[in-house]
LUMZA-985126 format. One record per residue (C-alpha): residue number from 1; x, y, z. Coordinates in steps of 0.1 Angstrom, whole numbers, plus 5000, padded with zeros to 4 digits. Layout:
// residues N
@pos NUM x X y Y z Z
...
// end
This chain:
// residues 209
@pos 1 x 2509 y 2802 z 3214
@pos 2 x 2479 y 2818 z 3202
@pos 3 x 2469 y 2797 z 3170
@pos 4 x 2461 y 2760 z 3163
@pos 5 x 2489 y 2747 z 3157
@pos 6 x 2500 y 2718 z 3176
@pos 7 x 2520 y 2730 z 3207
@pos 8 x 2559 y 2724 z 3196
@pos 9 x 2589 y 2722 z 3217
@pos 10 x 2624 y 2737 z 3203
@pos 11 x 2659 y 2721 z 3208
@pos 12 x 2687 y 2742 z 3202
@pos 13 x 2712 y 2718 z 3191
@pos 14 x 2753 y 2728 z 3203
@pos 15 x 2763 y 2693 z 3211
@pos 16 x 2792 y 2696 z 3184
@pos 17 x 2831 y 2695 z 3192
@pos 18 x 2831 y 2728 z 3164
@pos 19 x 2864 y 2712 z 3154
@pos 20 x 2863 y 2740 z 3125
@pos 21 x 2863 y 2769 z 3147
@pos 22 x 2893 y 2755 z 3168
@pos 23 x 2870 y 2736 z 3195
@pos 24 x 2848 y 2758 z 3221
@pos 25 x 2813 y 2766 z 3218
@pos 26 x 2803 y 2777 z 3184
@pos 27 x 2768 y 2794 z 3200
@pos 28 x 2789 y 2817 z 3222
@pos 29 x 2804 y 2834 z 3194
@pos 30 x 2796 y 2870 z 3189
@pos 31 x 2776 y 2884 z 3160
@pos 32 x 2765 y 2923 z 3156
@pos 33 x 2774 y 2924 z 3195
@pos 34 x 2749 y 2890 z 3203
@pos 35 x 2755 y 2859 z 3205
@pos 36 x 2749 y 2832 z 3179
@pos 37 x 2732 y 2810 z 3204
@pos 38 x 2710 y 2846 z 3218
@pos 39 x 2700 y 2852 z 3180
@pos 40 x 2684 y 2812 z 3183
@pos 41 x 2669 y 2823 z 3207
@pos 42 x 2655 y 2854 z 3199
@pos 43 x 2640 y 2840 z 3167
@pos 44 x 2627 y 2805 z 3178
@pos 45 x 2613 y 2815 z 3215
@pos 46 x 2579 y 2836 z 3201
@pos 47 x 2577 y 2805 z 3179
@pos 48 x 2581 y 2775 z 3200
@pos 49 x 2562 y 2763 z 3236
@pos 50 x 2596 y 2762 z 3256
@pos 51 x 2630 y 2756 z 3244
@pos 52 x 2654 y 2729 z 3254
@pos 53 x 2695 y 2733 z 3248
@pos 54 x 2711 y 2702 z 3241
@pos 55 x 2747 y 2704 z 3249
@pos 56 x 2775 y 2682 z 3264
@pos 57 x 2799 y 2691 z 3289
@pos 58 x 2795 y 2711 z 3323
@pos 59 x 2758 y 2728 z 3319
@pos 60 x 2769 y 2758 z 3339
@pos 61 x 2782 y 2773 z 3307
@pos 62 x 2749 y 2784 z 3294
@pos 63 x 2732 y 2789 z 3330
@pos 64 x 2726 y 2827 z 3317
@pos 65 x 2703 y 2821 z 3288
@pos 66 x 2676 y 2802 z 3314
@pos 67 x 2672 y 2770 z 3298
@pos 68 x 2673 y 2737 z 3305
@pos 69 x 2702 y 2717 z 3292
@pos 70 x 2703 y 2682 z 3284
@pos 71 x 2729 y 2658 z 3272
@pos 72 x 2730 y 2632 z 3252
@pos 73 x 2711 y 2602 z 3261
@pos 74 x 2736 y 2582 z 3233
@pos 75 x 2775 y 2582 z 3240
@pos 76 x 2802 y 2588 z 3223
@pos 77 x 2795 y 2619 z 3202
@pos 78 x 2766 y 2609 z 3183
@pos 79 x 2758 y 2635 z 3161
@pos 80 x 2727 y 2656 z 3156
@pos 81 x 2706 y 2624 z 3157
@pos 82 x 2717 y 2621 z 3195
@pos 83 x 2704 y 2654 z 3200
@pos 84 x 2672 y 2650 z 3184
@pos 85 x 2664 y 2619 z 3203
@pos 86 x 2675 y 2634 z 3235
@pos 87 x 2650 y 2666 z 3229
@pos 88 x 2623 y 2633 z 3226
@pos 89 x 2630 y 2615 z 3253
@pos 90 x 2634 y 2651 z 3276
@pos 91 x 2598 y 2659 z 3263
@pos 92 x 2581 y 2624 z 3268
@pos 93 x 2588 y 2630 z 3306
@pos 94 x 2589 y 2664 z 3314
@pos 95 x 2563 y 2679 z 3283
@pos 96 x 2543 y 2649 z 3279
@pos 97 x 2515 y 2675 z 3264
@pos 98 x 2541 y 2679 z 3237
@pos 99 x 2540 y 2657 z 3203
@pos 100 x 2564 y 2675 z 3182
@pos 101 x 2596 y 2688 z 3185
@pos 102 x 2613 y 2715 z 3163
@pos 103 x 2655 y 2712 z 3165
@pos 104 x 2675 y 2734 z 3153
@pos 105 x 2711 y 2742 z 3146
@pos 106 x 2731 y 2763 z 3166
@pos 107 x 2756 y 2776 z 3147
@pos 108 x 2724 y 2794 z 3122
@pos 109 x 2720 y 2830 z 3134
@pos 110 x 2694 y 2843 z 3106
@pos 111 x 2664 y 2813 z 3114
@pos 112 x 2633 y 2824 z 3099
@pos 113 x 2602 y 2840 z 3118
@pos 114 x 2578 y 2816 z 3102
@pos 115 x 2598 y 2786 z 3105
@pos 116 x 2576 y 2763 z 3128
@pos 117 x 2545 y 2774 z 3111
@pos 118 x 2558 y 2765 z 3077
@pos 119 x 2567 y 2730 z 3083
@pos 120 x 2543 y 2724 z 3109
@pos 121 x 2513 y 2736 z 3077
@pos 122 x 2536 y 2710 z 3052
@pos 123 x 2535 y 2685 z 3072
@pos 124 x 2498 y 2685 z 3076
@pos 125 x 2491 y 2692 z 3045
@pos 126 x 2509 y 2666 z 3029
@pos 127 x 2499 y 2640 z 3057
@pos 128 x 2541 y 2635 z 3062
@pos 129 x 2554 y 2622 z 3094
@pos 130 x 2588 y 2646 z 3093
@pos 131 x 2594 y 2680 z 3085
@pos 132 x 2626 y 2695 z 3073
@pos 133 x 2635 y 2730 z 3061
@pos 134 x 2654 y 2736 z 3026
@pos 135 x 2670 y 2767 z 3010
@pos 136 x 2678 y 2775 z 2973
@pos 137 x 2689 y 2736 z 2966
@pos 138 x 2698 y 2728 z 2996
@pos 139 x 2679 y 2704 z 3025
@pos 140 x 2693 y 2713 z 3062
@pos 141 x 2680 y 2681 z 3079
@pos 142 x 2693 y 2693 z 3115
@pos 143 x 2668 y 2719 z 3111
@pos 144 x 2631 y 2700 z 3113
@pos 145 x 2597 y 2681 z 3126
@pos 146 x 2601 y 2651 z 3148
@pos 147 x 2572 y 2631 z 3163
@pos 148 x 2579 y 2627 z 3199
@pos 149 x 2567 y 2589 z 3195
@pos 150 x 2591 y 2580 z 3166
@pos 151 x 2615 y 2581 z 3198
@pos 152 x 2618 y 2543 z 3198
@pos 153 x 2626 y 2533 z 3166
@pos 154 x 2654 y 2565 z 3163
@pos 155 x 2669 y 2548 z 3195
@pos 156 x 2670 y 2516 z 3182
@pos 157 x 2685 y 2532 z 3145
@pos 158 x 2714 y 2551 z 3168
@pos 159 x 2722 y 2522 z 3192
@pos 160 x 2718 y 2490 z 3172
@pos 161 x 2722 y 2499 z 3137
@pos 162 x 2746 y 2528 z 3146
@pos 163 x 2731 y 2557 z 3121
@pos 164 x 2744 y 2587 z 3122
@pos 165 x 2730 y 2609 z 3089
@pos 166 x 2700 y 2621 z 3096
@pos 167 x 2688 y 2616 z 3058
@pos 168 x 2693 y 2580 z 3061
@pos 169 x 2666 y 2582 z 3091
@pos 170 x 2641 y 2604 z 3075
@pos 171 x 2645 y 2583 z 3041
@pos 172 x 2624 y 2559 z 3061
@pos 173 x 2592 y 2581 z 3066
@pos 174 x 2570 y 2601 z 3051
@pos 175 x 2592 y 2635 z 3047
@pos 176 x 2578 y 2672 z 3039
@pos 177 x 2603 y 2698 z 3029
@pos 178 x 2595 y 2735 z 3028
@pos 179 x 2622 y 2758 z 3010
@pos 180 x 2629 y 2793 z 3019
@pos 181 x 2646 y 2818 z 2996
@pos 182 x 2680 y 2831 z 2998
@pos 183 x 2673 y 2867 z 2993
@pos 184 x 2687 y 2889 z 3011
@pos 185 x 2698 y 2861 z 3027
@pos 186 x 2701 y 2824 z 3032
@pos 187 x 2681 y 2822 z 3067
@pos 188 x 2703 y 2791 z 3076
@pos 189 x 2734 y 2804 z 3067
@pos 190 x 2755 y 2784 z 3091
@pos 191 x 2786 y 2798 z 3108
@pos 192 x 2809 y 2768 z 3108
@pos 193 x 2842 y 2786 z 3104
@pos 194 x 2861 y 2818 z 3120
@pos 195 x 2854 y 2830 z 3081
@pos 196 x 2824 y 2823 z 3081
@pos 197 x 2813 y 2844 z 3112
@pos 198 x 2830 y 2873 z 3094
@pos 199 x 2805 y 2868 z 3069
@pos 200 x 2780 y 2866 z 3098
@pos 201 x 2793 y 2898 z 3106
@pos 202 x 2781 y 2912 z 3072
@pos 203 x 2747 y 2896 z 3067
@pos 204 x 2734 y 2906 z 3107
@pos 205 x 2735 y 2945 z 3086
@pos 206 x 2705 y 2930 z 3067
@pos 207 x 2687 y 2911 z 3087
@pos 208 x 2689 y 2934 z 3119
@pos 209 x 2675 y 2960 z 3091
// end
């Protein structure tokens, strides 16, 4: 990256069953003739030092896209939790020059440009330990900071105390939250439904303006 800010890692988060779309990958689903999972991409690579796709299931799935995919560390389905502490423990071996980690959903095609500058410059600035992203009055917690040696005690919140919402996990640290408009449009507008990507279908006019 060519500024100061601290190098960050990006997981891409599709370890979900997408019950509302009828099972199947929710990433692979085509928007404006790309994938959601190749818009992630597109948006997060420029901003991140590498990217990591955390996903469960055969790997082979998403050998195209040239990442590394990793599954969860927790089982049973653990939610996006799982996914963030599996993008920690993949970077405290195999990026160990790496202290933060950017996830993010995978079902969000619109992500903004300036998304790990933002937080990474609220986080600093308010001396916070997290980082999550917010639009209009909404918080999107899957979509955030993590500190790489916070890995422990997120472990020990998934496995012994069996936590699953990540709000209840950041509630215990020192949390920044950056809000983005909605205008033109929400940038984590999440496709979560076969409706819902028709709307996708809409909003990629705008932002592929």
């Amino acid at each position: 990256m060519t500024d100061d800010r601290p190098p960050t890692l990006g997981v891409l988060l599709a370890g979900g069953l997408a019950r509302r779309m009828g099972g199947g990958d929710k990433p692979m689903k085509t928007i404006g003739g790309r994938t959601i999972l190749e818009r992630v991409i597109a948006r997060l690579a420029p901003q991140c030092d590498g990217l990591i796709l955390n996903a469960n299931g055969d790997p082979a799935r998403f050998a195209s896209f040239g990442l590394p995919v990793v599954a969860d560390t927790v089982e049973g389905f653990a939610g996006p939790l799982a996914g963030v502490l599996t993008a920690l423990d993949w970077a405290a071996v195999h990026r160990p020059d790496v202290e933060w980690i950017l996830s993010a959903a995978t079902d969000c095609p619109f992500l903004p440009r300036d998304l790990v500058a933002r937080l990474q410059h609220a986080r600093i600035e308010h001396d916070a330990q997290l980082a999550v992203a917010a639009s209009g009055e909404q918080t999107h917690p899957v979509i955030g900071l993590w500190n790489v040696a916070l890995r422990g005690e997120l472990r020990h919140a998934l496995v012994v105390e069996d936590m699953r919402k990540i709000d209840r996990w950041t509630a215990r640290y020192k949390l920044a939250t950056v809000t983005w408009p909605t205008e033109p449009l929400d940038p984590f507008f999440n496709a979560n439904t076969i409706e819902d990507v028709a709307d996708a279908e809409q909003l990629a006019v705008l932002d592929d303006a």
